[in-house]
N, C-alpha and C positions, 0 to 999 in steps of 0.2 A: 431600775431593775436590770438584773443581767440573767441572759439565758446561752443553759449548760448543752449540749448538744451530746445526747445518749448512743450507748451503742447501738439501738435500734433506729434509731436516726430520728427518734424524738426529740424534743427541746424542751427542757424544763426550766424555770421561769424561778429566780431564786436574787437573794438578795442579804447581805452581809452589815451589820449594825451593831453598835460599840466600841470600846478602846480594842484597838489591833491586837494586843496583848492578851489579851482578859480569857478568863478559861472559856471554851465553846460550850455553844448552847444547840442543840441541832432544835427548834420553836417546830412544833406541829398545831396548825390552826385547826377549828371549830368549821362550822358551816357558814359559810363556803371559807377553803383553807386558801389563805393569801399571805403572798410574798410583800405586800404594801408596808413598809414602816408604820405602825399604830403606837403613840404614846401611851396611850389606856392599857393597852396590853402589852407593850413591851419596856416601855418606860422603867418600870421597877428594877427589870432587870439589868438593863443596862446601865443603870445609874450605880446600881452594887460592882461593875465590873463587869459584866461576865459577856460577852461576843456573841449575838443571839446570830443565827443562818436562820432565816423564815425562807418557804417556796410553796408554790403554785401548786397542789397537787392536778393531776393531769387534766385536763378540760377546763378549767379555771384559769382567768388571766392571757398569759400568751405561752402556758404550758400545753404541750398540744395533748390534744387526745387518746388514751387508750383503750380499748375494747374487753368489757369485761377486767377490767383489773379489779387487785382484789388488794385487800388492806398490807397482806404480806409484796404484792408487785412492788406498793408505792415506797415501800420503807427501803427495797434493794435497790428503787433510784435515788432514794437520800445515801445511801450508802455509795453509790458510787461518785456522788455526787461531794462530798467528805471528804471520800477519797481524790478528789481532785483537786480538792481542793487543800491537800496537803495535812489535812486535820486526822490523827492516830486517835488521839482518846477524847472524848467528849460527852455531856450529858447530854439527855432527850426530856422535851419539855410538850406535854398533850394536853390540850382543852376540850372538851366535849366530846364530838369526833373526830379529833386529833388525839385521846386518849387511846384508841385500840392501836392506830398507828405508830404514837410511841415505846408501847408494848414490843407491836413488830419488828419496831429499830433496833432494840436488847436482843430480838433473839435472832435477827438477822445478820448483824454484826457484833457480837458477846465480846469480841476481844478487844473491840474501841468505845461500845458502851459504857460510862462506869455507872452511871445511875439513871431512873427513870423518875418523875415526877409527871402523875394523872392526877388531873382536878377536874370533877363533874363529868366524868368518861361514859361510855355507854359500855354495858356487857353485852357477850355476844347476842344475837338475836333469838338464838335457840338456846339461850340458856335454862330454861325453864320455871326460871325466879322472881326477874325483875316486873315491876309494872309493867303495864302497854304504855310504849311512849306516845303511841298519838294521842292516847286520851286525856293522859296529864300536859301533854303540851298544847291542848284546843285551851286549858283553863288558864286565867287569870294569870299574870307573872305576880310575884309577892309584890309588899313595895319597898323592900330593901332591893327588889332587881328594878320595878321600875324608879328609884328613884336615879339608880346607874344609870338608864337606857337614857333619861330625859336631859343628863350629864354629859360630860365629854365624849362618854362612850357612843352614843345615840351617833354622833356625826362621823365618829372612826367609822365604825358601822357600815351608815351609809358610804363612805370612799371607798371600803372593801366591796362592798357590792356592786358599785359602778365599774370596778377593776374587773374583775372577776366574773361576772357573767354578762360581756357584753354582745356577743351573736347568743344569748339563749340559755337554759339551763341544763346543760348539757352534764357541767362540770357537777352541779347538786346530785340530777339523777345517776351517775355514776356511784358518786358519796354514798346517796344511799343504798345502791345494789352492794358495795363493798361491803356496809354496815350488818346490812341484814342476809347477806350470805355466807360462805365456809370463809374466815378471814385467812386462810392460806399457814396457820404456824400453831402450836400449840402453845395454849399458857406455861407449860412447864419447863419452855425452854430460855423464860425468861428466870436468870437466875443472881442478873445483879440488883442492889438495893433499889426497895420502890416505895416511893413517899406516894401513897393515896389519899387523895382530898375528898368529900362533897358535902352539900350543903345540905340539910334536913329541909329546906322550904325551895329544894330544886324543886321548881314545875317542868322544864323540860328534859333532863335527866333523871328518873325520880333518885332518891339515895338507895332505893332496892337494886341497882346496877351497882354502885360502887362498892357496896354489904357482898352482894355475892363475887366479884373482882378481890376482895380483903380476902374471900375464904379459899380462893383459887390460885393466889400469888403467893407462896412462900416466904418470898422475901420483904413481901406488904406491908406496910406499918400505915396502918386507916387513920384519918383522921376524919370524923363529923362533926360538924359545924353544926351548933343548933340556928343560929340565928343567920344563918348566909343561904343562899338560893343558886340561881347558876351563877347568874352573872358577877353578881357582889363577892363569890367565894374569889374571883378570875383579876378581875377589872382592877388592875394598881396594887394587887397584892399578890404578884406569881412571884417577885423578887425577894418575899421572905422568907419565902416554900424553899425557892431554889436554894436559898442560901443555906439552908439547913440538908437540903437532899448533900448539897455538894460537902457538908463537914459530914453528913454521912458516910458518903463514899470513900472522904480519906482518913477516915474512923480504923486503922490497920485492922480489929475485930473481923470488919466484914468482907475481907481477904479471905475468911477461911470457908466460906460456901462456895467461892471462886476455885477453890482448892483441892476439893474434897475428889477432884476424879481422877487423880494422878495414879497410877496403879500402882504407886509402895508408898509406906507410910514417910518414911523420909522425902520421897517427890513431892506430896504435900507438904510438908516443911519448908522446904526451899522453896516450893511454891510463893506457900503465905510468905514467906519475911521477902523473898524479891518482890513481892506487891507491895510490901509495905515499904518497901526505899521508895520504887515505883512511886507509889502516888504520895506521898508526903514531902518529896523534891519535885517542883515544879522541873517539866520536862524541858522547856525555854531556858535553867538558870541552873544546871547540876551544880553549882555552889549555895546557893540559897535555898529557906524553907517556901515553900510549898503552901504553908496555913501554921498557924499558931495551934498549939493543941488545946485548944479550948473550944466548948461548943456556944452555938447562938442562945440566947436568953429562951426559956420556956416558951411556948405558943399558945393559940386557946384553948387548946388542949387540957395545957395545967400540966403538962411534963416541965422537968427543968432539967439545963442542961448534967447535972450530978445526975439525975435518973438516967438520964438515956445512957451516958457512958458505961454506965453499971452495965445495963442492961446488951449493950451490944456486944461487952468485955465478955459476960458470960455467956452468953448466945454463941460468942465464937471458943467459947470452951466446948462447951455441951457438943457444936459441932466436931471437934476433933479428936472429942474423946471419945466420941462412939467411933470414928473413923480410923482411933488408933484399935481401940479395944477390937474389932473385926481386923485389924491388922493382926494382932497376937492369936485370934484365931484359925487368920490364914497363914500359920508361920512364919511371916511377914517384920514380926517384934520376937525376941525372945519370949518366951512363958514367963519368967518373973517380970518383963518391961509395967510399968505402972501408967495406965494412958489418962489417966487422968495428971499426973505428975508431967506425964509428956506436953502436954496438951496444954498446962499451964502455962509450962517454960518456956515454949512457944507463942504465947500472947505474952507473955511478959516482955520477951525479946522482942517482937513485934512491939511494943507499944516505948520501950527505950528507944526505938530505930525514928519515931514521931517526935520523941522528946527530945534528941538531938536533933534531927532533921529541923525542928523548931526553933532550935538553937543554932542554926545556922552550916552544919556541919555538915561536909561535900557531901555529895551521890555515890564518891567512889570509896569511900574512907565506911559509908554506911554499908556499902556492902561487903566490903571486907568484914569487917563486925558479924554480919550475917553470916557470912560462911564459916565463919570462926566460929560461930556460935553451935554448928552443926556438925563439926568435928568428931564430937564427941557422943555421935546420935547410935545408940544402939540397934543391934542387927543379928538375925536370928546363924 
């Protein structure tokens, strides 16, 4: 393990796992959250590729202590913490409660976020919806989690717990003052894609947290699981989640909620298609694709990958065309401009910019393309 040395003069306790290469993962841990390499939990991911950073949230391990922190503190020491480590854009990955946390990291750092992925998260404590978690977590676990716990996972388990609270629980009781106090940010600031997971036979998250989380995220896409609980939704399967969040995020579609605050309707424009060279050129290889444009095979969901593209293709219409049509009424668009015709043209171009970028064609040649394409953008 290696430890990061804060501007407050704290030490956080963090630790880097994966091909060097592979897109970043910022891993937010469960109770208690630890920086320890776990194969049950992290295994999946790494094996797909992807560069997981797991760390100590504060009092846990050899991250030192802070006083009163609060769910938003701990995400602006991952944030600097990223930053130091030279990492611009990356996803955020939360379990249990590590879910409100990677919440925080979207809306803490929105410009290097690109997606978030929560499995078995908790809602805030005053949400006024969910279950009592003490009472469902004094009950029985199912035995799809105990048949996890009695598995490989049971022993990771145990290693994180030896690691992480060894003078005491100092680092838990922090966890849960953060959990069940003001988490320091608002949901609404979370504004990039969010893959939300949980299980229908969670006992200690019930699925009334993650129900009310789906209605509260905008950019949410729920999944529940009938036959999964906490741990079996988590344990060896985060790495199929992620890989669907991350063809999410370079889906060009979902550039356009990213976009929508520019204050003209051509700033939006340019917006969305520079994201869309952005993420579909891997940043390490401006000559190469980035991802195939193709999506992962359906989930247990029962979505397949043709539904979803549909589905995000017009998602990101709907967004720009009410975004243009309030342009035309702020005389922004000519009066005859058509924003729904706009608004097309625009994901269209967006989604050639993935199919060449797929095709292997530079970062710089794609955005020439894009600017080209906005030449001709009407103006009141």
């Amino acid at each position: 393990m290696q430890l990061l040395r804060l501007p407050d003069g704290r030490d956080l306790e963090y630790e880097v796992q994966g091909p060097g290469t592979g897109p970043v993962v910022l891993f937010h841990h469960g109770m208690p959250s630890s920086a320890v390499p776990t194969d049950t939990i992290l295994g999946s991911m790494t094996e797909r590729g992807f560069r997981v950073i797991t760390y100590s949230r504060a009092g846990y391990g050899t991250s030192s202590p802070a006083a009163g922190r609060s769910v938003a503190d701990t995400a602006a020491d991952c944030a600097y913490l990223l930053t130091r480590l030279g990492v611009e854009r990356y996803l955020v990955v939360g379990w249990s409660a590590g879910g409100p946390h990677a919440l925080a990291s979207a809306a803490a750092a929105p410009e290097s976020v690109e997606g978030v992925l929560v499995v078995a998260s908790f809602a805030p404590f005053d949400a006024g919806g969910p279950d009592d978690v003490a009472a469902e977590a004094a009950s029985s676990l199912p035995p799809v989690d105990l048949a996890v716990l009695t598995a490989g996972y049971g022993m990771d388990d145990a290693v994180d717990m030896d690691h992480d609270l060894p003078g005491g629980d100092a680092g838990w009781v922090a966890d849960l003052a953060a959990l069940t106090g003001p988490w320091g940010f608002d949901l609404d600031a979370v504004t990039v894609p969010v893959e939300l997971w949980h299980g229908a036979l969670d006992h200690v998250v019930p699925a009334a947290h993650g129900l009310w989380l789906a209605e509260h995220l905008p950019t949410a896409q729920r999944h529940l699981e009938p036959g999964h609980g906490h741990l079996s939704l988590a344990v060896d399967r985060l790495g199929e989640k992620l890989e669907a969040l991350s063809y999410r995020t370079a889906c060009v579609a979902c550039h356009a909620a990213r976009s929508l605050a520019r204050p003209t309707a051509r700033g939006v424009a340019v917006a969305y298609l520079t994201g869309a060279v952005r993420t579909t050129v891997h940043p390490e290889d401006p000559v190469g694709p980035r991802g195939e444009l193709t999506a992962p095979d359906g989930g247990d969901d029962g979505h397949t990958a043709p539904d979803d593209l549909i589905t995000w293709r017009e998602e990101g219409v709907i967004l720009l065309r009410e975004r243009f049509s309030r342009a035309v009424e702020e005389r922004d668009l000519p009066p005859d401009a058509d924003p729904e015709q706009l608004a097309r043209y625009v994901i269209t171009i967006g989604y050639g910019i993935a199919v060449q970028a797929a095709n292997g064609v530079p970062r710089l040649e794609l955005q020439e393309a894009a600017d080209l394409a906005l030449r001709g953008w009407p103006s009141e």
